[in-house]
MDAnalysis code that builds the backbone (N, CA, C; Angstrom):
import MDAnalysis as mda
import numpy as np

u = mda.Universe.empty(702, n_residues=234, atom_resindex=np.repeat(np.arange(234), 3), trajectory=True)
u.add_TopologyAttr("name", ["N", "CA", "C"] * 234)
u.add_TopologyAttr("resid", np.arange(1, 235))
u.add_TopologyAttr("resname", ["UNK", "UNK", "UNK", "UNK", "UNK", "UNK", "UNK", "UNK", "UNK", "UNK", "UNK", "UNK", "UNK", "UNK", "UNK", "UNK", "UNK", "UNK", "UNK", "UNK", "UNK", "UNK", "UNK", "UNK", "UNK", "UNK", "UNK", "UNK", "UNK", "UNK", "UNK", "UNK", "UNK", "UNK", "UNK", "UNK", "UNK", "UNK", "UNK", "UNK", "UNK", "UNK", "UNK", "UNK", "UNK", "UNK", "UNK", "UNK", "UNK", "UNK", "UNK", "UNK", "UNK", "UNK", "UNK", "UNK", "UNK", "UNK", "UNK", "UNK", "UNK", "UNK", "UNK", "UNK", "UNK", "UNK", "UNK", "UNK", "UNK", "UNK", "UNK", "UNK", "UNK", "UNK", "UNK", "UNK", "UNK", "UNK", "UNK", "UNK", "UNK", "UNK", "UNK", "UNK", "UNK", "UNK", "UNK", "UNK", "UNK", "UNK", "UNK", "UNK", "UNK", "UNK", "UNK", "UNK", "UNK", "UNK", "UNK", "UNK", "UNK", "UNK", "UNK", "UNK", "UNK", "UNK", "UNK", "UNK", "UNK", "UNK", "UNK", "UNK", "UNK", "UNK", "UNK", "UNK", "UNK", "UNK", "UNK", "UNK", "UNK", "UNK", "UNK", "UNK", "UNK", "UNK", "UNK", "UNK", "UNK", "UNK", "UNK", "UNK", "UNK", "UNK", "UNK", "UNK", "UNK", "UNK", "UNK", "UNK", "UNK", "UNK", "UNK", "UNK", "UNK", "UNK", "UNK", "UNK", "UNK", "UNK", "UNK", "UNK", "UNK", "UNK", "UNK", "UNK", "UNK", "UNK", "UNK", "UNK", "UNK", "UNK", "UNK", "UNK", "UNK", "UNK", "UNK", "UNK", "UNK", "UNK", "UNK", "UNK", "UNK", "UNK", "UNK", "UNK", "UNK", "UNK", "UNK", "UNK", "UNK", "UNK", "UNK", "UNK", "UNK", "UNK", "UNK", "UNK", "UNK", "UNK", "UNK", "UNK", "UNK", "UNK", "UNK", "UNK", "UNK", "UNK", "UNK", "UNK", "UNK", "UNK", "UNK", "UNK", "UNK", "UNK", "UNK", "UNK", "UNK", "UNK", "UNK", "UNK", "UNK", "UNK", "UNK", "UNK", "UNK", "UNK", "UNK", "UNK", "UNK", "UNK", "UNK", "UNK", "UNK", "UNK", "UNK", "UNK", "UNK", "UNK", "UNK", "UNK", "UNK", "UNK"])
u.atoms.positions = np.array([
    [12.351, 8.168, 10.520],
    [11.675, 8.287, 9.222],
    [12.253, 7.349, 8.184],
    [13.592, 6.878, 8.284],
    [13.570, 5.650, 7.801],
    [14.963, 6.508, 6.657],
    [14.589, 7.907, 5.837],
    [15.536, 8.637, 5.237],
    [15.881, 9.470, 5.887],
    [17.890, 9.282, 6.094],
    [18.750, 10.727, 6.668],
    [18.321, 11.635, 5.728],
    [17.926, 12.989, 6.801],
    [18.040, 14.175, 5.878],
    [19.673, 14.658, 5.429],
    [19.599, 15.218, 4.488],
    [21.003, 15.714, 3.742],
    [20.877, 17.420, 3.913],
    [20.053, 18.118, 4.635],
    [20.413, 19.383, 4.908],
    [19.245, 19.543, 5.921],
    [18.780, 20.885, 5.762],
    [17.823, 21.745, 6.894],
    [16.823, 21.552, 5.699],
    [15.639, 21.161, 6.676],
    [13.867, 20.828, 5.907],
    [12.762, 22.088, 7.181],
    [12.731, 22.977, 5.844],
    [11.637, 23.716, 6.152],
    [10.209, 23.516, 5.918],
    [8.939, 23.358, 6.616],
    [7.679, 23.035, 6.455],
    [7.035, 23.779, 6.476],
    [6.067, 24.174, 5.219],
    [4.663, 25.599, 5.394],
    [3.913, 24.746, 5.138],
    [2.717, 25.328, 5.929],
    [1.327, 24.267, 6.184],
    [0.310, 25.468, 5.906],
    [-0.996, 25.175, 5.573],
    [-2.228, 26.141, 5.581],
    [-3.082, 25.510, 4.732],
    [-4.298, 26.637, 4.993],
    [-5.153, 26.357, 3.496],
    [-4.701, 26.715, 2.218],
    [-5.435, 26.923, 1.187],
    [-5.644, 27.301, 0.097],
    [-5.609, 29.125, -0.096],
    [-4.998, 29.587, -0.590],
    [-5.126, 31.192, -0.573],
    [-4.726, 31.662, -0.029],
    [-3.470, 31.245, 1.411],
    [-3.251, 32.211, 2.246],
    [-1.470, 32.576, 1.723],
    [-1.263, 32.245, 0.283],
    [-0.037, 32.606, -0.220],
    [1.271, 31.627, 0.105],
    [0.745, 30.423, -0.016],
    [2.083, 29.240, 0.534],
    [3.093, 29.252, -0.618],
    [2.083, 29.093, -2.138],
    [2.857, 28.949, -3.443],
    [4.311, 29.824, -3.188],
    [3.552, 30.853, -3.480],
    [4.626, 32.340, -3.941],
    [5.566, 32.511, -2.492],
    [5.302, 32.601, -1.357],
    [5.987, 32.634, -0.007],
    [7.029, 31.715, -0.414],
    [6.737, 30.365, -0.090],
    [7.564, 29.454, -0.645],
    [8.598, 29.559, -1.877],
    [8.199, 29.833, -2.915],
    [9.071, 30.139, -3.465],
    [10.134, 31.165, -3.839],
    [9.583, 32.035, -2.900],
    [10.436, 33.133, -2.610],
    [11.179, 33.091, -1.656],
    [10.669, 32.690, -0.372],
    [11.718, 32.402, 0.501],
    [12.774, 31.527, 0.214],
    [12.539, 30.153, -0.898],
    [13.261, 29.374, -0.928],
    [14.435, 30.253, -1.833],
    [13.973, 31.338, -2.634],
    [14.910, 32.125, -3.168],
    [16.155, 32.769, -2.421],
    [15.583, 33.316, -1.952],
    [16.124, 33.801, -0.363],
    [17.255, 33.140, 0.110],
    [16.593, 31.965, 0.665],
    [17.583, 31.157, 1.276],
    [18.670, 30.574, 0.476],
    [17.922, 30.055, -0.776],
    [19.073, 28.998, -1.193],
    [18.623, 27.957, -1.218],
    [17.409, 27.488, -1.171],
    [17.084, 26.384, -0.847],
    [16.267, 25.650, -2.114],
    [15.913, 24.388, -1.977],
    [14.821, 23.713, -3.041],
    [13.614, 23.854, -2.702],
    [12.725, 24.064, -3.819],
    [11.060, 24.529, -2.993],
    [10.606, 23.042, -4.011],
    [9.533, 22.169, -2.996],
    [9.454, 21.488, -3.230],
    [7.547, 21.771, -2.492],
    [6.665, 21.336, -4.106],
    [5.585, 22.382, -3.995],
    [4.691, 20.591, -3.880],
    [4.280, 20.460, -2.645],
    [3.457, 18.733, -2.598],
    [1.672, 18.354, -3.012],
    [1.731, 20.576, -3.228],
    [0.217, 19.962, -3.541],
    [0.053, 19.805, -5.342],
    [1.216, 20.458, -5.871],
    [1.145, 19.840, -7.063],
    [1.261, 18.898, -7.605],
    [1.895, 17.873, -6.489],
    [1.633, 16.076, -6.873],
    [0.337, 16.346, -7.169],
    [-0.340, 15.966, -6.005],
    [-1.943, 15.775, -5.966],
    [-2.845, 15.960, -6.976],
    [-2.650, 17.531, -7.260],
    [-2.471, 18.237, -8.466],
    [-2.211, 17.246, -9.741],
    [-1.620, 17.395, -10.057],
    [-0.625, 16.485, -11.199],
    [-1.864, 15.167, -11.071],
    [-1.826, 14.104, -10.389],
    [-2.944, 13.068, -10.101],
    [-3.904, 13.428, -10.587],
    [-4.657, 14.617, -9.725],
    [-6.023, 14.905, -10.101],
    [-5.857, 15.140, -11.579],
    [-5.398, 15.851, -12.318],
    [-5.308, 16.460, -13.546],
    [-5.305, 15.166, -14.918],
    [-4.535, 13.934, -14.553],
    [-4.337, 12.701, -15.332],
    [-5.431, 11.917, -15.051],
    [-6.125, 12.284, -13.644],
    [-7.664, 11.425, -13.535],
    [-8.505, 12.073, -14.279],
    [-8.659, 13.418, -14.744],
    [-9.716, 13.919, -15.488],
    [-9.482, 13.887, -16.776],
    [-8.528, 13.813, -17.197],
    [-7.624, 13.752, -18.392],
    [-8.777, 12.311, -19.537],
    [-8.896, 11.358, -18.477],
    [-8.970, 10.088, -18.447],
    [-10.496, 9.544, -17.908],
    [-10.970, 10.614, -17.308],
    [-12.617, 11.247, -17.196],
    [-12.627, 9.329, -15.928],
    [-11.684, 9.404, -15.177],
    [-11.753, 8.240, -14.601],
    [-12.072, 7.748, -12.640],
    [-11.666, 7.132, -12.263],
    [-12.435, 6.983, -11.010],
    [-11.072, 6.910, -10.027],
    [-11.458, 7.032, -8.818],
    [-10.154, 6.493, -7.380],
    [-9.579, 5.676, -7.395],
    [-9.911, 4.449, -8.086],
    [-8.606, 3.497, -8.675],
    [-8.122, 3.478, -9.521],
    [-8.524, 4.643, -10.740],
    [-7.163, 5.041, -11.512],
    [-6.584, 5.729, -10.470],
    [-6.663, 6.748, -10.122],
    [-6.146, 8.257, -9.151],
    [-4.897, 7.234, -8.579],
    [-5.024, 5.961, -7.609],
    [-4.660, 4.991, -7.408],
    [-3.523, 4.670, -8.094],
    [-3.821, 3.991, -8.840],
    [-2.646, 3.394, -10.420],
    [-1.897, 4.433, -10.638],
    [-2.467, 6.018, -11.066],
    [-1.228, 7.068, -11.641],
    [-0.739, 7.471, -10.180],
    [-1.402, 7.414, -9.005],
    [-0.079, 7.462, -8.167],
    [0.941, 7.307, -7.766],
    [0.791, 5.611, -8.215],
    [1.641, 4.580, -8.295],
    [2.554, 4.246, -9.202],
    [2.048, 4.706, -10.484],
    [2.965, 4.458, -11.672],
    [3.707, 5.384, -12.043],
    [3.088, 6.831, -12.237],
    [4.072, 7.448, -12.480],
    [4.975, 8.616, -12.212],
    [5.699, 8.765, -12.929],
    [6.994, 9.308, -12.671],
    [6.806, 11.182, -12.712],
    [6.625, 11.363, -11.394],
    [6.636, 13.160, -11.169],
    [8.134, 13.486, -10.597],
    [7.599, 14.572, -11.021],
    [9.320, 15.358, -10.255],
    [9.389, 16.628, -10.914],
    [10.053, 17.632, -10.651],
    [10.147, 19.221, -10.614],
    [11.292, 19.398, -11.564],
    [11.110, 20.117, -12.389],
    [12.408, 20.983, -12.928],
    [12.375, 22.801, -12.888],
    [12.931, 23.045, -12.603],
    [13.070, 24.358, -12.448],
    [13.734, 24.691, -13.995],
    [12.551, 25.956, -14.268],
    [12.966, 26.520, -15.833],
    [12.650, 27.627, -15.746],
    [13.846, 28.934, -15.555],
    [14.286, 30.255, -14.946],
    [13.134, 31.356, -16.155],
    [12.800, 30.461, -17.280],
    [12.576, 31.653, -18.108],
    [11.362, 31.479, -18.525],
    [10.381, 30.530, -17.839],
    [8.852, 29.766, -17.530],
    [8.479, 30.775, -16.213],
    [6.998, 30.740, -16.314],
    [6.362, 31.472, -15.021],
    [4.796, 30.532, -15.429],
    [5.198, 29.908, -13.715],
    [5.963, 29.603, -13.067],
    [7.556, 28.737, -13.489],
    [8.304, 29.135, -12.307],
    [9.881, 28.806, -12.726],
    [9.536, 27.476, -12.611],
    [8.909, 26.619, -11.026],
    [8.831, 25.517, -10.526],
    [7.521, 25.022, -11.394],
    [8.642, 23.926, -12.378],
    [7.633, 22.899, -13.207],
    [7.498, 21.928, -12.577],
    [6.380, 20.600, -12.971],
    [5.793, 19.670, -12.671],
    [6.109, 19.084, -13.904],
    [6.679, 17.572, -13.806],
    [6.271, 16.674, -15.036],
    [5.788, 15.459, -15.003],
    [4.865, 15.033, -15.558],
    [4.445, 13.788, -15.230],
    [4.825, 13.105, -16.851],
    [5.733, 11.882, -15.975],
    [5.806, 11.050, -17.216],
    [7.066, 11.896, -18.142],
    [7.654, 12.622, -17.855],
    [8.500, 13.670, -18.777],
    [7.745, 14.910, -19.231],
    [6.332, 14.853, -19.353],
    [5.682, 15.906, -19.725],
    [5.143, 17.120, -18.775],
    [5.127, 18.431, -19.263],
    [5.204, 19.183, -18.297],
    [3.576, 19.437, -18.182],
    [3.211, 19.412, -17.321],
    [1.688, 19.679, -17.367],
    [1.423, 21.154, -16.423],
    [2.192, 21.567, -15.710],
    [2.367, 23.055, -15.009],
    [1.191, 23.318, -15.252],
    [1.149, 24.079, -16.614],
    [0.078, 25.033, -16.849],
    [-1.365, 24.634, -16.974],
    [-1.667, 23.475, -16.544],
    [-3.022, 22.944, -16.618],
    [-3.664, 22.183, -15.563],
    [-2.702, 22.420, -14.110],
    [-3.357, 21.809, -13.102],
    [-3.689, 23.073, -12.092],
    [-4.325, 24.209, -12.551],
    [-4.440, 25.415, -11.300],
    [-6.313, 25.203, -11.595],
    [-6.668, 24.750, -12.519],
    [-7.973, 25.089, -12.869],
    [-8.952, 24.591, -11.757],
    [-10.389, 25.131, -10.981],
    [-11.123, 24.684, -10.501],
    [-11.485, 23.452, -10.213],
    [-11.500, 23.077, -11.252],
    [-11.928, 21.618, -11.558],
    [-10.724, 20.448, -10.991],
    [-9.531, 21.266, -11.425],
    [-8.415, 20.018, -11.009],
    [-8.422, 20.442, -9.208],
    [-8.773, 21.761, -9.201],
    [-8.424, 21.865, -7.223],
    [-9.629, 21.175, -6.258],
    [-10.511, 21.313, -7.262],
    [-11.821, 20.241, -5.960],
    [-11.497, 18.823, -6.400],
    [-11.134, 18.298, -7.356],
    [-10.530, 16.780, -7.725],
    [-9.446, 16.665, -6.586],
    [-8.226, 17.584, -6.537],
    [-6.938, 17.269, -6.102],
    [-7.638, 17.201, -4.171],
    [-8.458, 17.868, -3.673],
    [-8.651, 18.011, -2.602],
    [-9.286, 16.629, -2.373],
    [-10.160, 15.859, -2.975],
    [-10.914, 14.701, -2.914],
    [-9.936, 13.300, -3.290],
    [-9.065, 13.436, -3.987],
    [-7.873, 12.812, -4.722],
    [-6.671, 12.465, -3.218],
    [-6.333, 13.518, -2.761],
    [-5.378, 13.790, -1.366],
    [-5.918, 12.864, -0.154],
    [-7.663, 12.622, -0.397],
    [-7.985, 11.840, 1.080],
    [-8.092, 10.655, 0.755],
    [-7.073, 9.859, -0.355],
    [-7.532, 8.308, -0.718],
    [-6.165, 8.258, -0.518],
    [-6.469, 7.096, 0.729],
    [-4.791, 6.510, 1.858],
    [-4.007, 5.887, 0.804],
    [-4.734, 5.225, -0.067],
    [-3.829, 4.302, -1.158],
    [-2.642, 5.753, -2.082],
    [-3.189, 6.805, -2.234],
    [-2.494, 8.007, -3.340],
    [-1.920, 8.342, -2.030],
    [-2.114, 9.061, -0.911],
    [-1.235, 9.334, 0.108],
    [-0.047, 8.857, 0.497],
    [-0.491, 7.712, 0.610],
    [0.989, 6.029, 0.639],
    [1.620, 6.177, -0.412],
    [1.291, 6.357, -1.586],
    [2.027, 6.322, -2.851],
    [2.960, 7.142, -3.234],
    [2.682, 8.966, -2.760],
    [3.577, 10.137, -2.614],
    [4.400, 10.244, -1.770],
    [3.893, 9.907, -0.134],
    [4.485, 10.190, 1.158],
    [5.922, 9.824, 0.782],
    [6.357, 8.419, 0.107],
    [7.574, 7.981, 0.330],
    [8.667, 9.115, -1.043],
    [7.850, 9.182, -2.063],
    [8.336, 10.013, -2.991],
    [8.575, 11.871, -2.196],
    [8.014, 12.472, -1.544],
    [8.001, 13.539, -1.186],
    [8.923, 13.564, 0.089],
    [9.193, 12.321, 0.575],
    [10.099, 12.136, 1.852],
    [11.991, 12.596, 1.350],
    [11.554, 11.261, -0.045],
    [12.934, 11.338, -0.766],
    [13.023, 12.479, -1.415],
    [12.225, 13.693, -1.840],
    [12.487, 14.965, -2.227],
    [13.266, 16.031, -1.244],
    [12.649, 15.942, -0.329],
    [12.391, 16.772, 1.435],
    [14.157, 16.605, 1.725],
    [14.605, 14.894, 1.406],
    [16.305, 15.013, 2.549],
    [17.058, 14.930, 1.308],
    [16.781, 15.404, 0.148],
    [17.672, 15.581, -0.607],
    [18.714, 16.810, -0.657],
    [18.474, 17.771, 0.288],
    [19.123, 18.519, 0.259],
    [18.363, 19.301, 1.438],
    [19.235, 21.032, 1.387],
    [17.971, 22.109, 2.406],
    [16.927, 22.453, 1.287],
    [15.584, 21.999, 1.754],
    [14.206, 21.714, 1.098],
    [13.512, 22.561, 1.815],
    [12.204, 23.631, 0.966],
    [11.116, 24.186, 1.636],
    [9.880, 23.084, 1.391],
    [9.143, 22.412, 1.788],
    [8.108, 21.602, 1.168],
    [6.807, 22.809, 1.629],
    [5.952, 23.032, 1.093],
    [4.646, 23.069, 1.192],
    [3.483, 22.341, 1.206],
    [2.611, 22.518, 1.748],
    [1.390, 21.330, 1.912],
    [0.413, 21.869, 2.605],
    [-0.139, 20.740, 2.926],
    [-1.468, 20.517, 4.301],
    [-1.222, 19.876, 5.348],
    [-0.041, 19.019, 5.250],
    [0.467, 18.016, 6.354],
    [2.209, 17.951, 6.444],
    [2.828, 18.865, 5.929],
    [4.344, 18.604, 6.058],
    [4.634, 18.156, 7.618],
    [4.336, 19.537, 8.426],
    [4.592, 19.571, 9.725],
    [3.981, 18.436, 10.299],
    [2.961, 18.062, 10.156],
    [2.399, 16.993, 10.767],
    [2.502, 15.546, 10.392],
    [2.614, 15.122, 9.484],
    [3.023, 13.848, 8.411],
    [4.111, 13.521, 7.852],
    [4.285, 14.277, 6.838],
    [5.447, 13.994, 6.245],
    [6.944, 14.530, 6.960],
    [7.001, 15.643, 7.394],
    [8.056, 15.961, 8.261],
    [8.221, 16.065, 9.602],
    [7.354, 15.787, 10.362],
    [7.353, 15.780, 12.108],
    [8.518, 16.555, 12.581],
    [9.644, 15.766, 11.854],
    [11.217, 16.532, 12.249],
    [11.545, 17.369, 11.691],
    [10.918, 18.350, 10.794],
    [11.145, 19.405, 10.286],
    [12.019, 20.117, 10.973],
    [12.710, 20.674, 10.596],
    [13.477, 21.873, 11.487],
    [13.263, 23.157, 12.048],
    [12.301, 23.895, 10.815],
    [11.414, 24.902, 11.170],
    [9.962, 24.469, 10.279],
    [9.218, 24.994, 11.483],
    [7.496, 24.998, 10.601],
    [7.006, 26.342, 11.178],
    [6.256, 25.970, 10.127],
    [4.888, 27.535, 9.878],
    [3.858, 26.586, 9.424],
    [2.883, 27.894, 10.424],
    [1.834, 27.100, 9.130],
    [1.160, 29.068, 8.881],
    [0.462, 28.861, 7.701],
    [-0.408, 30.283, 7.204],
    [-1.578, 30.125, 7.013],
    [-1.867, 31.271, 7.704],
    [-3.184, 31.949, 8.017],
    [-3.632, 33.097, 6.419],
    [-5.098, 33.652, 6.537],
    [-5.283, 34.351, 6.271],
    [-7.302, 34.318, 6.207],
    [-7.786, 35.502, 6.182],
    [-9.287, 35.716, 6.025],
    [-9.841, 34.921, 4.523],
    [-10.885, 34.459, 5.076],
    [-11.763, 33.756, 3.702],
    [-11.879, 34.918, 2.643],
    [-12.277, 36.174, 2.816],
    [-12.299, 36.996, 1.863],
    [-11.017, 37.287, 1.304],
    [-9.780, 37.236, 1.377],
    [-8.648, 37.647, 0.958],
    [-8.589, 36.667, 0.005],
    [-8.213, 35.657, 1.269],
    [-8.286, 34.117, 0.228],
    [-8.881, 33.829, -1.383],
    [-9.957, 34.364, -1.261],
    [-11.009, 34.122, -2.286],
    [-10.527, 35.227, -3.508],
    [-10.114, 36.555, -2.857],
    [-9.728, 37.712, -3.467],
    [-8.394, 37.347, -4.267],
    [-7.613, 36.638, -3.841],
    [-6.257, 35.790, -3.988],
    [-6.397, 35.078, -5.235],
    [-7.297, 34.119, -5.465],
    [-7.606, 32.486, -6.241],
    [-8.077, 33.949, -7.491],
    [-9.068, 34.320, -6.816],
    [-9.635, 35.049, -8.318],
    [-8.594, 35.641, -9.123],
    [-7.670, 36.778, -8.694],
    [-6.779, 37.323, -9.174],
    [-5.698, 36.041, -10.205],
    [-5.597, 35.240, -9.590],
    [-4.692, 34.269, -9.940],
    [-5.365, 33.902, -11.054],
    [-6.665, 33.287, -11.061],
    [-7.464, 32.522, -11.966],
    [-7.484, 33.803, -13.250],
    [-7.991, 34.961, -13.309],
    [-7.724, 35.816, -13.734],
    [-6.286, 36.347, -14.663],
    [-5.510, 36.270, -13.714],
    [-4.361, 36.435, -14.571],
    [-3.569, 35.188, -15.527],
    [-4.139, 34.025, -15.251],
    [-4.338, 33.159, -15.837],
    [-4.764, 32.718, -17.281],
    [-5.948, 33.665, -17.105],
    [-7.009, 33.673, -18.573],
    [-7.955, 32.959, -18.783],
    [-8.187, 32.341, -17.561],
    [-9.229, 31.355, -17.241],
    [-10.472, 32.298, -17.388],
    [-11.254, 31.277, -17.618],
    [-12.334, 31.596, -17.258],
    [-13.146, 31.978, -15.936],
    [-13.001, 32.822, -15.095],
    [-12.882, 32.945, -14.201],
    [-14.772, 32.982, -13.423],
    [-14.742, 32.192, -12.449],
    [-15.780, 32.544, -11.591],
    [-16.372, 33.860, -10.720],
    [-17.415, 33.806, -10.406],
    [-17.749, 35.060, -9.390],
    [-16.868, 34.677, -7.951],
    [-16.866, 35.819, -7.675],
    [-16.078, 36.022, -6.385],
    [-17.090, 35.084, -5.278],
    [-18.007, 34.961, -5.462],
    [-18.919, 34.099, -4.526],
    [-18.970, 32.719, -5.039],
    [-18.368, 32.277, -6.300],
    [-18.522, 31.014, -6.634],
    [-17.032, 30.713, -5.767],
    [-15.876, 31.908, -5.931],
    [-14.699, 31.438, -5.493],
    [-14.269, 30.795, -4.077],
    [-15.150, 31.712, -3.444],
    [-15.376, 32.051, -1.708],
    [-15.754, 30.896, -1.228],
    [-16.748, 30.025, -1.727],
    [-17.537, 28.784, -1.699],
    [-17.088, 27.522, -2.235],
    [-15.918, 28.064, -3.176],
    [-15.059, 27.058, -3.163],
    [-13.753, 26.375, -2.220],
    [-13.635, 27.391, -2.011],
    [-12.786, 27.374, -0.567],
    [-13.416, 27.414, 0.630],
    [-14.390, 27.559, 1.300],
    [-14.827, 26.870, 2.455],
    [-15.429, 25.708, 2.151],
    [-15.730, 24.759, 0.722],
    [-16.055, 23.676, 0.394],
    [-14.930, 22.732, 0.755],
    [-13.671, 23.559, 0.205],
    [-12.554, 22.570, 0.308],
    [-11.646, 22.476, 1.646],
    [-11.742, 24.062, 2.537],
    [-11.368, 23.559, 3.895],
    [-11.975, 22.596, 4.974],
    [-13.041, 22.706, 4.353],
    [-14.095, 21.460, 5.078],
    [-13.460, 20.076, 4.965],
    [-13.197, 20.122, 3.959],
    [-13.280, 18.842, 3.175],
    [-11.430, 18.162, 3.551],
    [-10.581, 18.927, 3.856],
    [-8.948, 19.142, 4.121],
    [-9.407, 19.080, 5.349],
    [-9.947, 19.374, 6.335],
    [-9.812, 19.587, 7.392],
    [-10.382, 18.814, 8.136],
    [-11.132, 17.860, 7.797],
    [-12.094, 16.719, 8.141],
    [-12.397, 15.483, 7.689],
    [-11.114, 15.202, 6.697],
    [-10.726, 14.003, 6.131],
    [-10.237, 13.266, 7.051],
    [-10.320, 12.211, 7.123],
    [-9.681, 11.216, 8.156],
    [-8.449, 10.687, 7.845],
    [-7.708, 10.878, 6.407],
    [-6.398, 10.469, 6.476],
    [-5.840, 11.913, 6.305],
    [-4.576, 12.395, 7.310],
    [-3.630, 13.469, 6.954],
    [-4.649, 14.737, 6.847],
    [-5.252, 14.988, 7.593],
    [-6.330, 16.330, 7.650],
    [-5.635, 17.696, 8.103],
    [-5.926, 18.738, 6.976],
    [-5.254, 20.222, 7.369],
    [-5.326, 20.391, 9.035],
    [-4.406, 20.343, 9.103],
    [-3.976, 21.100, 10.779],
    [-2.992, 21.586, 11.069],
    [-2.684, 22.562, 12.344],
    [-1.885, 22.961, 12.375],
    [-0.314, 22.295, 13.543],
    [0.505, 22.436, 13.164],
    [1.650, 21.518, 14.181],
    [2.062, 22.516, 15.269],
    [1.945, 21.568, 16.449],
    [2.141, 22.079, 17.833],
    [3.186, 23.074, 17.798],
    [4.573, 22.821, 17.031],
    [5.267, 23.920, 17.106],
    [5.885, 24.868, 15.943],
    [4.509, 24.834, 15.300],
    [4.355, 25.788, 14.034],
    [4.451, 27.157, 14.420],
    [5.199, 27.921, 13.570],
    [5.116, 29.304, 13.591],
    [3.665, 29.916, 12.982],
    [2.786, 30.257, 13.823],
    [1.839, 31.157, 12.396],
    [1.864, 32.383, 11.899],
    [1.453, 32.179, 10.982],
    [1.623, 33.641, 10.353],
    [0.224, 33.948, 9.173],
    [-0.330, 35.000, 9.986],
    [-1.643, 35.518, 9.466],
    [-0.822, 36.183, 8.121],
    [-1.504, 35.924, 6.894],
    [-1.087, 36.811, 5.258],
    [-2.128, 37.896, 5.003],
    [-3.470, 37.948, 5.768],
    [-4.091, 39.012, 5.680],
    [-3.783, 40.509, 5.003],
    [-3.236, 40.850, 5.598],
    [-2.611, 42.233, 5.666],
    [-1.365, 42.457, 5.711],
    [-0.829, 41.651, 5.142],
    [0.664, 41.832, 4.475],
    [1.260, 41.463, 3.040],
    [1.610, 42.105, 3.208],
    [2.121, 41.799, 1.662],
    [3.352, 40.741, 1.160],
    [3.443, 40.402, -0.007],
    [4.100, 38.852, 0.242],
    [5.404, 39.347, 0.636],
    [6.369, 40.028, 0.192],
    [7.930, 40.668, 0.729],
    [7.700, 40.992, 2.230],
    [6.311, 41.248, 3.034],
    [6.710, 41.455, 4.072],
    [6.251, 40.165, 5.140],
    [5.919, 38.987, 4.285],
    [5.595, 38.137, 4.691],
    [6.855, 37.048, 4.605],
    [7.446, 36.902, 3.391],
    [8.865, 36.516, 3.143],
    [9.667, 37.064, 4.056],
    [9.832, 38.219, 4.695],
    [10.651, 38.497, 5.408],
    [10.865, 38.287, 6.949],
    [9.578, 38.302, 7.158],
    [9.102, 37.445, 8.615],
    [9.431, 36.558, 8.737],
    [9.079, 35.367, 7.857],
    [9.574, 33.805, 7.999],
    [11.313, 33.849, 8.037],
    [11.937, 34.737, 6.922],
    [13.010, 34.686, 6.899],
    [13.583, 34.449, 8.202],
    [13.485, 35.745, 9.023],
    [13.730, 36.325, 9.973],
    [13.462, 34.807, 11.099],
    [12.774, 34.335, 10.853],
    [12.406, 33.423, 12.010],
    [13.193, 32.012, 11.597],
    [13.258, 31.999, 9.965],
    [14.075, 31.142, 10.278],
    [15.173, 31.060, 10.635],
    [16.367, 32.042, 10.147],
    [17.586, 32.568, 10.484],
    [17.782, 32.492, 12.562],
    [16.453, 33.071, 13.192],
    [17.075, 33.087, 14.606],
    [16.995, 31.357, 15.148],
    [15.998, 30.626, 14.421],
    [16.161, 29.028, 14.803],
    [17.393, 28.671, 14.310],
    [17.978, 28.445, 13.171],
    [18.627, 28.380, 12.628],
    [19.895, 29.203, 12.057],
    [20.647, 29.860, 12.976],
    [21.553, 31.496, 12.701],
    [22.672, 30.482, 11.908],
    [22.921, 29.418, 11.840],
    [24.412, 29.087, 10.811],
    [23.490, 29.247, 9.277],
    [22.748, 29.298, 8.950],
    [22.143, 29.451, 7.721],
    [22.194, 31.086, 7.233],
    [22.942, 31.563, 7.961],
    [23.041, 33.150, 7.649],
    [24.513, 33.657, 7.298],
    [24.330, 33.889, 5.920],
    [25.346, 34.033, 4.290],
    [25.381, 33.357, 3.690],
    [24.423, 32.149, 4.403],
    [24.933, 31.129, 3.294],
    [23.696, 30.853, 1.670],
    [24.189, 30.864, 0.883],
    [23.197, 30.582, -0.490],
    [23.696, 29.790, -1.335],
])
């Protein structure tokens, strides 16, 4: 890959809704680790292309130009910020509008090329959880442990709303939500650069019918027996 990793790189893969955000960042609690969240690049992109009411070769240019990266701020919710440019934009890239942009934004090879090397140098900076659509498959191949997550279109949908909701958004019908997400697994899953899939030696894990602590605890659990020297340590 061209960068030594500097610790243990964990990879969660899935769609949209099946709880990667919050898993992730809880497990990374857990462990000890850096959660390093990749669809909020994309995110972040999409959000400065609409900003700018502009086309795939801006999306292009702010891939390229500027300067993202995470700060963690304990007394913000979410803890895991986004800044582009120094500015925190967190709270304004969950909206509808930026998630069907960021999904259409993710399949232009030029913005892909532009992150991959930035999200590589995040990943071996230390023991890293990354989340995505392609860790296991793209960006980390050598991951140490992968998952990828599952869960039912109706949960899913049940998921985004609640979120969008507690948000204060303006929130859609549960059938506008539902339809947004089989719009966009289509669309992730049948892109020709870096398309949602799952890695040959991914752990899965259906979120259906569990709840996130008992979903955190599963992965835990699985990562600890791949990995048993990672156990006391934080």
């Amino acid at each position: 890959m061209g960068i030594p990793k500097q610790g243990v790189v964990i990879a969660i893969d899935g769609p949209a809704g099946t709880g990667k955000s919050s898993v992730t960042r809880h497990l990374a609690d857990e462990l000890g680790f850096i959660h390093i969240d990749t669809g909020a690049l994309y995110r972040a992109v999409a959000y400065l292309v609409l900003q700018k009411k502009g086309s795939d070769e801006l999306a292009i240019r702010i891939a390229r130009d500027t300067h993202l990266e995470f700060h963690r701020v304990p007394e913000k919710n979410p803890a895991n910020r986004i800044l582009a440019n120094s500015q925190d934009i967190t709270d304004f890239i969950r909206t509808p509008e930026v998630s069907m942009l960021a999904s259409r934004v993710s399949a232009i090879p030029e913005v892909r090329a532009a992150l991959l090397g930035l999200q590589r140098r995040m990943g071996c900076s230390g023991n890293t959880i990354l989340e995505g659509r392609d860790i296991g498959t793209v960006i980390f191949p050598d991951a140490d442990v992968k998952f990828f997550l599952t869960a039912c279109v109706e949960e899913r949908a049940k998921r985004r709303l609640a979120e969008l909701e507690a948000a204060g958004a303006d929130a859609p019908s549960f059938e506008e939500v539902k339809n947004q997400i089989i719009e966009r697994d289509q669309g992730d899953s049948t892109r020709a650069v870096a398309p949602l899939k799952k890695a040959k030696e991914a752990i899965e894990v259906d979120t259906s019918k569990m709840t996130l602590d008992e979903v955190v605890e599963h992965m835990k659990k699985q990562v600890l027996k791949k990995m048993p020297a990672l156990k006391g340590k934080r």
